[in-house]
C-alpha positions as CSV (number, residue, x, y, z in Angstrom):
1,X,23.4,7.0,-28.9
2,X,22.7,8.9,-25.6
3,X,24.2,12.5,-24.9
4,X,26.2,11.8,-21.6
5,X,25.1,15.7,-20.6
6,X,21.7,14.4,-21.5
7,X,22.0,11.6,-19.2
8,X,23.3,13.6,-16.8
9,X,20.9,16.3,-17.3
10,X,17.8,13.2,-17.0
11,X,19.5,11.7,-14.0
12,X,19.3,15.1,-11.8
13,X,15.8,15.3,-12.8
14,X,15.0,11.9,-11.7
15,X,16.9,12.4,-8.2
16,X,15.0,15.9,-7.7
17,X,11.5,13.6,-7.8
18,X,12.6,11.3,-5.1
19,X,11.2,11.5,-1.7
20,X,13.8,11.7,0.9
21,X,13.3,10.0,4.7
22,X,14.0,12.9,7.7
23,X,16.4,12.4,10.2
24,X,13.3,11.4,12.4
25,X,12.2,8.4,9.7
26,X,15.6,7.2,9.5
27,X,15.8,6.6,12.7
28,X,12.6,4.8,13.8
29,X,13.2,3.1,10.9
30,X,16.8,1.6,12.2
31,X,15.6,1.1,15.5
32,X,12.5,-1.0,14.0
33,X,15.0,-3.1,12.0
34,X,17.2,-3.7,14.8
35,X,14.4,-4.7,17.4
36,X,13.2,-7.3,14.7
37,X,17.0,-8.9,13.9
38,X,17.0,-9.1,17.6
39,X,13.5,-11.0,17.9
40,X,14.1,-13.8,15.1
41,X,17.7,-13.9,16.6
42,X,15.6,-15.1,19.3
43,X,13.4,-17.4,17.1
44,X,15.8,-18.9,15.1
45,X,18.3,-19.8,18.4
46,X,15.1,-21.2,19.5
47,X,14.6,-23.4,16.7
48,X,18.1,-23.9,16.6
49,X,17.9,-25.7,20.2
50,X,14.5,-27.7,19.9
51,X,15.8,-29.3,16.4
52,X,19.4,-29.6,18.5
53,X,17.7,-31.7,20.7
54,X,15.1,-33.6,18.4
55,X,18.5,-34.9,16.4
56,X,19.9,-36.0,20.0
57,X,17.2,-37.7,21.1
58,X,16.8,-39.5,17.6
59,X,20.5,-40.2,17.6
60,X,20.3,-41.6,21.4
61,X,17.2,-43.9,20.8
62,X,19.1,-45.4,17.6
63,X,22.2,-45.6,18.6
């Protein structure tokens, strides 16, 4: 059975080793992310509207 003051002890250790983004990284980083929701956004609602019409066309030929 673990110590929970060891655990604790290995935990802080574990945090001190990580590598934290700046401010600076953090940012970019957002801005990326947000720039590529908005681009497939784009795609998909593009997609969205050819299939929309394939599905109409098909309907409207059959029916």
């Amino acid at each position: 059975m673990l110590n929970p003051f060891i655990f604790v002890r290995q935990v802080r250790q574990e945090i001190s080793k990580v590598t934290w983004p700046t401010r600076n990284e953090t940012v970019i980083t957002t801005i990326m992310v947000m720039i590529m929701v908005f681009v497939m956004a784009l795609f998909f609602l593009g997609v969205d509207q050819v299939l929309s019409r394939i599905v109409r066309f098909i309907l409207n030929v059959e029916g």
